[in-house]
C-alpha angles and dihedrals in degrees: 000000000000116000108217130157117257097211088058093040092049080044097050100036134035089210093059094044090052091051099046088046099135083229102103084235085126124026082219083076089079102019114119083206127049120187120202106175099246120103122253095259090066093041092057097050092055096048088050091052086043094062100028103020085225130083140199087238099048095041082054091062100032118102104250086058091044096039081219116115109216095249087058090044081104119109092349116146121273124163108215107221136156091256090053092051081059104057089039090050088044090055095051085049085055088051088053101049093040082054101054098037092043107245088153087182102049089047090065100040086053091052087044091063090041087059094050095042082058097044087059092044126017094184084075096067094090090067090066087045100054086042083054091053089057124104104276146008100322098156146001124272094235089051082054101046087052089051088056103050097048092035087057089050087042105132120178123062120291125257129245095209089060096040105043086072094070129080129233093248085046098049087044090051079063110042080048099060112092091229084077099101096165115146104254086252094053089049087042083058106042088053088045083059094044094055092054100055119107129299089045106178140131091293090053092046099044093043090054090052092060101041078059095056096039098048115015127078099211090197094062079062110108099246088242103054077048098061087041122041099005096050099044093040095081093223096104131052122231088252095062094048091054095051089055094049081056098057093035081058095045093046090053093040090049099044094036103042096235131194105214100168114108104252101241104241134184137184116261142186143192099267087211081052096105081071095072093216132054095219100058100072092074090157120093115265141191109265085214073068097052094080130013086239137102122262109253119260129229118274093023138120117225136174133182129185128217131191119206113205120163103233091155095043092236121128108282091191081074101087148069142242122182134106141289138180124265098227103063135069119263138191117220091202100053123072108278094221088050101061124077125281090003125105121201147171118240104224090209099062109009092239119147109234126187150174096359101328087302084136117031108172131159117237098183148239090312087070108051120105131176134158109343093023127134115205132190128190126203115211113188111182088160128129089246098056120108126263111337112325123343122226121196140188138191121177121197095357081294118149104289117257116210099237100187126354099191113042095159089070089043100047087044103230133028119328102236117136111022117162124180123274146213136163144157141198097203096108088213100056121104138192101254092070082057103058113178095214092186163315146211153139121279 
Protein backbone atom coordinates (compact mmCIF):
# COMPACT_ATOMS: atom_id res chain seq x y z
CA UNK A 1 0.00 0.00 0.00
CA UNK A 2 1.10 3.87 -0.71
CA UNK A 3 -0.21 6.31 1.53
CA UNK A 4 -0.96 9.32 -0.39
CA UNK A 5 -3.59 12.40 0.45
CA UNK A 6 -6.66 12.42 -1.29
CA UNK A 7 -7.12 16.34 -1.35
CA UNK A 8 -3.37 16.60 -3.33
CA UNK A 9 -4.04 13.80 -5.36
CA UNK A 10 -8.21 15.40 -6.53
CA UNK A 11 -5.91 18.95 -6.95
CA UNK A 12 -3.32 17.52 -8.99
CA UNK A 13 -5.63 14.78 -11.38
CA UNK A 14 -9.03 14.85 -12.81
CA UNK A 15 -9.15 11.38 -12.55
CA UNK A 16 -8.56 11.44 -8.58
CA UNK A 17 -11.04 14.34 -7.96
CA UNK A 18 -13.81 12.42 -9.97
CA UNK A 19 -13.28 9.44 -7.98
CA UNK A 20 -13.20 11.13 -4.39
CA UNK A 21 -16.41 13.18 -5.45
CA UNK A 22 -18.64 12.73 -2.04
CA UNK A 23 -21.52 11.72 -4.61
CA UNK A 24 -21.58 7.80 -4.22
CA UNK A 25 -21.07 7.79 -7.76
CA UNK A 26 -17.78 5.30 -6.89
CA UNK A 27 -17.56 3.19 -3.92
CA UNK A 28 -13.53 4.48 -4.06
CA UNK A 29 -15.18 8.12 -2.51
CA UNK A 30 -15.32 6.51 1.00
CA UNK A 31 -12.85 3.60 0.65
CA UNK A 32 -10.04 3.77 2.90
CA UNK A 33 -8.21 1.62 0.03
CA UNK A 34 -8.18 2.35 -3.62
CA UNK A 35 -6.69 -0.07 -6.02
CA UNK A 36 -5.64 1.04 -9.16
CA UNK A 37 -4.07 -1.86 -10.77
CA UNK A 38 -0.33 -0.53 -10.92
CA UNK A 39 2.45 -1.89 -8.27
CA UNK A 40 3.64 0.09 -5.62
CA UNK A 41 6.61 0.94 -7.22
CA UNK A 42 4.77 2.73 -9.65
CA UNK A 43 2.40 4.20 -7.04
CA UNK A 44 4.93 5.54 -5.32
CA UNK A 45 6.57 7.16 -8.16
CA UNK A 46 3.29 9.10 -9.11
CA UNK A 47 2.51 10.35 -5.44
CA UNK A 48 5.93 11.55 -5.25
CA UNK A 49 5.51 13.55 -8.68
CA UNK A 50 2.11 14.59 -7.35
CA UNK A 51 3.57 16.46 -4.30
CA UNK A 52 7.07 17.46 -5.76
CA UNK A 53 6.50 17.20 -9.83
CA UNK A 54 9.86 15.39 -9.86
CA UNK A 55 10.74 11.61 -9.13
CA UNK A 56 13.98 9.28 -8.13
CA UNK A 57 13.32 7.30 -11.28
CA UNK A 58 12.93 9.95 -13.55
CA UNK A 59 16.24 12.31 -11.93
CA UNK A 60 18.23 8.97 -12.54
CA UNK A 61 17.54 9.21 -16.43
CA UNK A 62 17.48 13.25 -16.88
CA UNK A 63 20.55 14.94 -18.30
CA UNK A 64 21.91 16.72 -15.54
CA UNK A 65 22.08 12.96 -13.61
CA UNK A 66 23.48 11.35 -16.79
CA UNK A 67 25.96 14.53 -17.81
CA UNK A 68 24.65 13.49 -21.53
CA UNK A 69 22.57 16.04 -23.28
CA UNK A 70 19.93 14.30 -25.25
CA UNK A 71 21.54 15.26 -29.00
CA UNK A 72 24.69 13.47 -27.89
CA UNK A 73 22.24 10.16 -26.19
CA UNK A 74 23.41 8.44 -29.31
CA UNK A 75 25.64 5.98 -29.07
CA UNK A 76 26.33 6.75 -25.56
CA UNK A 77 27.18 3.68 -23.29
CA UNK A 78 24.46 1.72 -21.60
CA UNK A 79 24.94 -1.61 -20.23
CA UNK A 80 21.91 -3.48 -20.73
CA UNK A 81 21.21 -5.68 -17.24
CA UNK A 82 18.52 -7.02 -15.75
CA UNK A 83 18.47 -4.39 -13.37
CA UNK A 84 18.46 -1.80 -16.24
CA UNK A 85 15.37 -3.65 -18.08
CA UNK A 86 13.70 -2.86 -14.71
CA UNK A 87 14.00 0.65 -14.41
CA UNK A 88 13.29 0.96 -17.86
CA UNK A 89 10.04 -1.42 -17.42
CA UNK A 90 9.23 0.48 -14.37
CA UNK A 91 9.30 3.77 -16.37
CA UNK A 92 6.97 2.54 -19.11
CA UNK A 93 4.65 1.36 -16.17
CA UNK A 94 4.83 5.00 -14.98
CA UNK A 95 3.82 6.13 -18.62
CA UNK A 96 0.87 3.83 -18.34
CA UNK A 97 -0.42 4.76 -15.24
CA UNK A 98 0.30 8.95 -15.99
CA UNK A 99 -1.32 8.37 -18.47
CA UNK A 100 -4.60 6.74 -16.90
CA UNK A 101 -4.82 8.72 -14.09
CA UNK A 102 -3.91 12.26 -16.32
CA UNK A 103 -0.91 13.41 -15.16
CA UNK A 104 -0.31 14.99 -18.59
CA UNK A 105 3.04 16.13 -17.30
CA UNK A 106 4.38 13.15 -15.89
CA UNK A 107 3.37 11.36 -18.94
CA UNK A 108 5.83 13.38 -20.95
CA UNK A 109 9.01 13.48 -18.35
CA UNK A 110 8.68 9.51 -18.27
CA UNK A 111 8.77 9.33 -22.19
CA UNK A 112 11.44 11.68 -22.07
CA UNK A 113 13.55 9.25 -20.26
CA UNK A 114 12.18 6.30 -22.65
CA UNK A 115 13.55 8.27 -25.52
CA UNK A 116 16.70 8.69 -24.06
CA UNK A 117 16.95 5.20 -22.76
CA UNK A 118 16.51 4.31 -26.62
CA UNK A 119 18.92 6.95 -27.99
CA UNK A 120 21.58 5.31 -25.94
CA UNK A 121 20.45 1.98 -26.95
CA UNK A 122 18.32 1.23 -29.72
CA UNK A 123 18.14 -2.37 -28.92
CA UNK A 124 15.95 -1.28 -26.27
CA UNK A 125 12.99 -0.04 -28.61
CA UNK A 126 11.34 -3.21 -28.60
CA UNK A 127 10.66 -2.83 -25.36
CA UNK A 128 8.29 0.25 -26.24
CA UNK A 129 6.88 -1.89 -29.01
CA UNK A 130 5.94 -4.86 -27.07
CA UNK A 131 4.55 -2.20 -24.18
CA UNK A 132 2.40 -0.70 -27.34
CA UNK A 133 0.93 -4.36 -28.17
CA UNK A 134 -0.39 -4.51 -24.70
CA UNK A 135 -4.61 -3.97 -23.66
CA UNK A 136 -5.01 -0.02 -23.42
CA UNK A 137 -3.47 3.14 -23.96
CA UNK A 138 0.93 2.17 -22.64
CA UNK A 139 2.38 4.38 -24.27
CA UNK A 140 1.94 7.32 -26.68
CA UNK A 141 1.84 6.97 -30.40
CA UNK A 142 4.73 9.55 -31.03
CA UNK A 143 6.96 7.56 -28.37
CA UNK A 144 6.08 4.53 -30.70
CA UNK A 145 6.73 5.99 -33.98
CA UNK A 146 10.11 6.98 -32.65
CA UNK A 147 10.64 3.12 -31.38
CA UNK A 148 10.06 2.07 -34.76
CA UNK A 149 12.12 3.99 -36.50
CA UNK A 150 15.19 3.41 -34.39
CA UNK A 151 14.20 -0.19 -33.70
CA UNK A 152 14.14 -0.74 -37.96
CA UNK A 153 18.02 1.00 -38.17
CA UNK A 154 18.92 -1.15 -34.95
CA UNK A 155 22.62 -2.97 -35.81
CA UNK A 156 24.41 -5.32 -33.03
CA UNK A 157 22.90 -8.42 -31.77
CA UNK A 158 19.96 -8.27 -29.66
CA UNK A 159 19.98 -8.70 -26.05
CA UNK A 160 18.34 -11.53 -23.93
CA UNK A 161 17.81 -9.39 -20.95
CA UNK A 162 15.63 -7.12 -23.07
CA UNK A 163 13.80 -10.07 -25.12
CA UNK A 164 13.00 -12.63 -22.62
CA UNK A 165 10.42 -10.25 -21.40
CA UNK A 166 8.27 -10.64 -24.37
CA UNK A 167 6.05 -13.17 -25.14
CA UNK A 168 5.82 -15.13 -28.07
CA UNK A 169 2.24 -13.47 -29.15
CA UNK A 170 3.73 -10.54 -28.41
CA UNK A 171 6.81 -11.01 -30.31
CA UNK A 172 4.63 -12.32 -33.16
CA UNK A 173 2.11 -8.81 -32.84
CA UNK A 174 5.38 -7.22 -33.83
CA UNK A 175 6.96 -9.14 -36.35
CA UNK A 176 3.25 -8.87 -37.87
CA UNK A 177 2.98 -5.14 -38.14
CA UNK A 178 4.00 -3.99 -41.32
CA UNK A 179 6.45 -1.11 -39.55
CA UNK A 180 8.76 -4.02 -38.91
CA UNK A 181 11.30 -3.39 -41.80
CA UNK A 182 13.80 -5.49 -40.57
CA UNK A 183 15.94 -7.37 -43.38
CA UNK A 184 14.53 -11.40 -43.22
CA UNK A 185 18.30 -12.31 -41.47
CA UNK A 186 17.96 -9.70 -38.78
CA UNK A 187 14.40 -11.05 -38.03
CA UNK A 188 15.83 -14.50 -38.42
CA UNK A 189 18.15 -13.34 -35.63
CA UNK A 190 16.04 -11.51 -33.28
CA UNK A 191 13.67 -14.63 -33.19
CA UNK A 192 16.81 -16.81 -32.89
CA UNK A 193 17.48 -14.50 -29.43
CA UNK A 194 14.37 -14.69 -28.43
CA UNK A 195 14.30 -18.62 -28.48
CA UNK A 196 17.32 -18.80 -26.30
CA UNK A 197 16.21 -16.77 -23.48
CA UNK A 198 15.34 -18.47 -20.26
CA UNK A 199 13.35 -20.37 -19.74
CA UNK A 200 14.39 -22.24 -22.87
CA UNK A 201 12.20 -25.28 -23.04
CA UNK A 202 9.80 -27.32 -25.78
CA UNK A 203 7.12 -24.20 -25.86
CA UNK A 204 10.18 -21.61 -26.71
CA UNK A 205 11.42 -23.63 -28.99
CA UNK A 206 8.23 -24.60 -30.74
CA UNK A 207 6.91 -21.05 -30.72
CA UNK A 208 10.19 -19.80 -32.45
CA UNK A 209 9.79 -22.31 -35.06
CA UNK A 210 6.77 -21.02 -36.01
CA UNK A 211 7.49 -17.18 -35.84
CA UNK A 212 10.21 -18.41 -38.53
CA UNK A 213 7.81 -19.92 -40.79
CA UNK A 214 5.08 -17.12 -40.38
CA UNK A 215 7.33 -14.10 -40.87
CA UNK A 216 10.60 -14.85 -42.31
CA UNK A 217 11.46 -15.59 -46.24
CA UNK A 218 14.42 -17.99 -45.79
CA UNK A 219 15.42 -17.40 -49.47
CA UNK A 220 16.06 -13.66 -49.01
CA UNK A 221 18.73 -15.21 -46.55
CA UNK A 222 22.39 -14.79 -48.06
CA UNK A 223 23.30 -18.70 -48.73
CA UNK A 224 25.82 -18.37 -46.57
CA UNK A 225 24.11 -16.99 -43.40
CA UNK A 226 21.78 -20.03 -44.43
CA UNK A 227 24.48 -22.91 -44.13
CA UNK A 228 25.79 -20.98 -40.72
CA UNK A 229 23.49 -19.55 -38.32
CA UNK A 230 20.14 -20.78 -39.93
CA UNK A 231 21.17 -24.37 -40.27
CA UNK A 232 22.73 -24.85 -36.93
CA UNK A 233 19.96 -22.76 -35.09
CA UNK A 234 17.37 -25.65 -34.96
CA UNK A 235 14.44 -23.36 -35.96
CA UNK A 236 14.18 -24.61 -39.65
CA UNK A 237 13.84 -28.53 -41.22
CA UNK A 238 16.03 -29.74 -43.84
CA UNK A 239 13.34 -29.55 -46.00
CA UNK A 240 12.89 -25.85 -45.66
CA UNK A 241 16.24 -25.15 -46.11
CA UNK A 242 16.26 -26.99 -49.23
CA UNK A 243 13.47 -25.35 -50.56
CA UNK A 244 15.17 -22.06 -49.97
CA UNK A 245 18.46 -23.17 -51.61
CA UNK A 246 15.74 -23.93 -54.92
CA UNK A 247 14.32 -20.47 -55.23
CA UNK A 248 17.55 -18.86 -54.33
CA UNK A 249 18.76 -20.92 -57.48
CA UNK A 250 15.70 -19.93 -59.71
CA UNK A 251 15.92 -16.46 -58.78
CA UNK A 252 19.79 -16.44 -59.86
CA UNK A 253 19.24 -18.38 -62.64
CA UNK A 254 16.30 -16.06 -63.69
CA UNK A 255 18.04 -12.41 -62.94
CA UNK A 256 21.66 -13.59 -64.13
CA UNK A 257 20.96 -15.47 -67.01
CA UNK A 258 22.74 -18.63 -65.88
CA UNK A 259 23.70 -21.43 -67.61
CA UNK A 260 23.33 -24.03 -65.37
CA UNK A 261 23.69 -26.89 -67.66
CA UNK A 262 27.34 -28.99 -67.24
CA UNK A 263 29.44 -27.98 -70.58
CA UNK A 264 29.85 -31.02 -72.05
CA UNK A 265 33.72 -31.52 -72.19
CA UNK A 266 36.17 -34.39 -73.76
CA UNK A 267 39.58 -35.06 -73.83
CA UNK A 268 41.32 -34.08 -76.76
CA UNK A 269 44.55 -34.30 -78.32
CA UNK A 270 46.77 -32.88 -81.32
CA UNK A 271 46.12 -35.09 -83.54
CA UNK A 272 50.45 -34.34 -85.19
CA UNK A 273 51.22 -34.93 -81.77
CA UNK A 274 52.66 -38.50 -82.31
CA UNK A 275 55.25 -36.64 -83.81
CA UNK A 276 56.54 -35.38 -80.79
CA UNK A 277 57.51 -31.60 -82.50
CA UNK A 278 55.56 -29.25 -84.29
CA UNK A 279 58.20 -28.36 -86.66
CA UNK A 280 58.88 -31.71 -88.14
CA UNK A 281 55.83 -32.14 -90.16
CA UNK A 282 57.05 -29.57 -92.78
CA UNK A 283 54.97 -31.00 -95.19
CA UNK A 284 51.29 -29.52 -95.78
CA UNK A 285 48.19 -31.54 -93.60
CA UNK A 286 44.61 -31.76 -93.39
CA UNK A 287 43.41 -29.43 -90.72
CA UNK A 288 40.63 -32.14 -90.10
CA UNK A 289 44.57 -33.98 -88.85
CA UNK A 290 45.63 -31.38 -86.73
CA UNK A 291 43.17 -32.70 -83.40
CA UNK A 292 41.30 -36.03 -82.87
CA UNK A 293 38.31 -34.04 -82.65
CA UNK A 294 35.63 -33.20 -84.69
CA UNK A 295 35.49 -30.12 -86.51
CA UNK A 296 32.50 -27.40 -84.62
CA UNK A 297 29.27 -27.15 -86.05
CA UNK A 298 27.32 -24.12 -86.91
CA UNK A 299 25.07 -22.42 -84.06
CA UNK A 300 26.86 -23.73 -81.62
CA UNK A 301 29.05 -22.43 -78.54
CA UNK A 302 32.55 -24.17 -78.01
CA UNK A 303 35.66 -23.65 -75.63
CA UNK A 304 38.92 -25.37 -75.35
CA UNK A 305 41.59 -24.87 -72.85
CA UNK A 306 45.41 -24.98 -73.43
CA UNK A 307 48.52 -25.05 -70.82
CA UNK A 308 51.56 -23.81 -71.82
CA UNK A 309 54.75 -25.46 -69.71
CA UNK A 310 58.73 -25.10 -71.25
CA UNK A 311 59.93 -28.57 -71.28
CA UNK A 312 62.51 -27.70 -74.11
CA UNK A 313 63.67 -24.16 -72.45
CA UNK A 314 62.73 -22.09 -75.80
CA UNK A 315 60.35 -18.87 -75.60
CA UNK A 316 56.70 -20.13 -75.27
CA UNK A 317 55.35 -16.59 -75.90
CA UNK A 318 56.53 -17.55 -79.79
CA UNK A 319 53.73 -19.14 -80.93
CA UNK A 320 50.05 -18.92 -82.00
CA UNK A 321 46.45 -20.24 -81.04
CA UNK A 322 43.56 -19.38 -82.91
CA UNK A 323 41.13 -21.47 -85.61
CA UNK A 324 41.18 -22.94 -89.28
CA UNK A 325 39.19 -24.57 -91.28
CA UNK A 326 39.18 -28.07 -91.65
CA UNK A 327 39.12 -28.21 -95.21
CA UNK A 328 42.42 -26.58 -96.17
CA UNK A 329 46.03 -27.53 -95.86
CA UNK A 330 48.18 -26.10 -92.71
CA UNK A 331 51.51 -25.96 -91.71
CA UNK A 332 52.25 -26.58 -87.96
CA UNK A 333 55.57 -24.73 -88.25
CA UNK A 334 54.38 -21.42 -89.82
CA UNK A 335 52.43 -18.83 -87.95
CA UNK A 336 48.64 -19.89 -87.93
CA UNK A 337 47.30 -16.08 -88.60
CA UNK A 338 49.59 -15.86 -91.30
CA UNK A 339 48.29 -18.72 -93.57
CA UNK A 340 45.44 -18.46 -95.58
CA UNK A 341 41.80 -18.80 -94.33
CA UNK A 342 43.19 -19.26 -90.29
CA UNK A 343 42.99 -16.56 -87.57
CA UNK A 344 45.03 -16.70 -84.81
CA UNK A 345 46.31 -14.90 -81.65
CA UNK A 346 50.74 -14.12 -81.34
CA UNK A 347 51.59 -15.06 -77.76
CA UNK A 348 54.51 -12.42 -77.76
CA UNK A 349 52.53 -9.39 -78.28
CA UNK A 350 49.00 -10.22 -77.96
CA UNK A 351 48.20 -8.90 -81.85
CA UNK A 352 45.21 -10.83 -84.06
CA UNK A 353 46.51 -11.88 -87.04
CA UNK A 354 44.39 -13.50 -90.08
CA UNK A 355 44.21 -14.83 -93.64
CA UNK A 356 47.75 -14.17 -94.48
CA UNK A 357 48.43 -11.05 -92.34
CA UNK A 358 45.50 -9.35 -94.30
CA UNK A 359 44.27 -7.93 -90.35
CA UNK A 360 46.86 -7.30 -87.92
CA UNK A 361 45.31 -5.71 -85.03
CA UNK A 362 46.59 -5.40 -81.12
CA UNK A 363 44.24 -6.77 -78.42
CA UNK A 364 46.28 -5.83 -75.47
CA UNK A 365 47.94 -6.81 -72.68
CA UNK A 366 44.92 -8.91 -71.65
CA UNK A 367 45.77 -11.18 -74.48
CA UNK A 368 49.40 -12.07 -74.22
CA UNK A 369 50.48 -15.60 -73.00
CA UNK A 370 53.92 -17.20 -72.71
CA UNK A 371 55.47 -20.35 -70.44
CA UNK A 372 53.00 -21.15 -67.41
CA UNK A 373 49.99 -19.62 -69.21
CA UNK A 374 46.47 -21.12 -69.52
CA UNK A 375 44.60 -20.03 -72.34
CA UNK A 376 40.93 -20.49 -73.31
CA UNK A 377 39.44 -19.77 -76.26
CA UNK A 378 35.35 -18.99 -76.83
CA UNK A 379 34.13 -19.90 -79.78
CA UNK A 380 30.23 -18.60 -80.42
CA UNK A 381 28.96 -19.81 -83.77
CA UNK A 382 25.43 -19.21 -82.52
CA UNK A 383 22.61 -17.20 -84.24
CA UNK A 384 22.79 -14.73 -81.47
CA UNK A 385 26.23 -13.96 -81.75
CA UNK A 386 27.19 -11.00 -82.95
CA UNK A 387 28.14 -10.29 -86.29
CA UNK A 388 29.30 -13.43 -88.03
CA UNK A 389 31.16 -15.81 -85.62
CA UNK A 390 32.61 -14.61 -82.10
CA UNK A 391 36.14 -15.57 -80.95
CA UNK A 392 37.16 -15.25 -77.45
CA UNK A 393 40.33 -15.51 -75.23
CA UNK A 394 41.19 -15.61 -71.60
CA UNK A 395 44.52 -16.00 -70.53
CA UNK A 396 45.28 -17.04 -67.03
CA UNK A 397 41.24 -17.05 -65.79
CA UNK A 398 41.62 -13.58 -66.41
CA UNK A 399 38.13 -11.34 -67.74
CA UNK A 400 37.54 -12.56 -71.33
CA UNK A 401 38.69 -10.19 -74.26
CA UNK A 402 36.48 -10.43 -77.85
CA UNK A 403 38.88 -11.13 -79.86
CA UNK A 404 36.93 -10.90 -83.35
CA UNK A 405 33.56 -10.40 -83.76
CA UNK A 406 33.30 -11.12 -87.31
CA UNK A 407 35.36 -14.11 -88.37
CA UNK A 408 33.45 -14.77 -91.53
CA UNK A 409 34.95 -11.45 -93.07
CA UNK A 410 38.49 -12.44 -91.60
CA UNK A 411 38.68 -15.99 -92.61
CA UNK A 412 37.24 -14.79 -96.33
CA UNK A 413 34.11 -17.45 -97.02
CA UNK A 414 31.35 -19.74 -94.25
CA UNK A 415 32.47 -20.71 -91.34
CA UNK A 416 31.75 -24.85 -91.47
CA UNK A 417 34.13 -26.77 -90.41
CA UNK A 418 36.73 -24.72 -87.83
CA UNK A 419 38.76 -26.63 -85.80
CA UNK A 420 41.41 -25.10 -83.17
CA UNK A 421 44.63 -24.23 -84.05
CA UNK A 422 48.62 -23.95 -82.79
CA UNK A 423 52.05 -23.59 -84.47
CA UNK A 424 55.58 -22.44 -83.91
CA UNK A 425 58.24 -21.61 -85.59
CA UNK A 426 60.83 -22.28 -82.78
CA UNK A 427 62.41 -25.64 -84.42
CA UNK A 428 62.96 -26.95 -80.85
CA UNK A 429 59.32 -26.68 -79.48
CA UNK A 430 57.03 -29.87 -79.07
CA UNK A 431 53.97 -30.52 -78.51
CA UNK A 432 54.11 -31.47 -75.48
CA UNK A 433 54.94 -27.62 -74.18
CA UNK A 434 51.52 -26.85 -76.02
CA UNK A 435 48.58 -29.55 -73.89
CA UNK A 436 45.13 -29.18 -75.10
CA UNK A 437 43.42 -29.85 -71.51
CA UNK A 438 40.13 -29.85 -72.92
CA UNK A 439 36.81 -28.86 -75.12
CA UNK A 440 33.77 -28.86 -75.24
CA UNK A 441 30.15 -27.12 -76.14
CA UNK A 442 28.72 -24.78 -74.02
Amino acid sequence: MVPANRIALSVRSEYFKTLFKKDGQFKESTDAVVSIGFSSDVLEAVVEYIHTDAGILLAKYSEDATGISSKDATGASLEISNDCMEEFQALVSLTEAAMYVGLTGLCQKAQKCLTFFMKMEPLIAIAILAASKQAGPVVSEELVSRAWSMFCGVSGEFHNAVLGRISATVLGAILQDAKAKLDNMKLFELIHTWSTCEPVNADRQNSATALVQNYVDLECIDPDDLASLVETSSLVTTGQLLDAYKKQAKKAKHHHKIAVHKPLYHNVEWKFAQSKALTTSARNVRKSDIFNGAAFALGGKYRWTVTTNSNSGFWLDDFWLGVTKSTHSFKPDKFCGRQAHCWGVYGHNGYEYSNKKSVCRPLGEAAKFGDGSCVTMTLDLSSGAPGNGTLSISVNDQDSVVAVSDLRTHLVGDLASLVPAVSCSNGSATIEDVQMLCMGNL
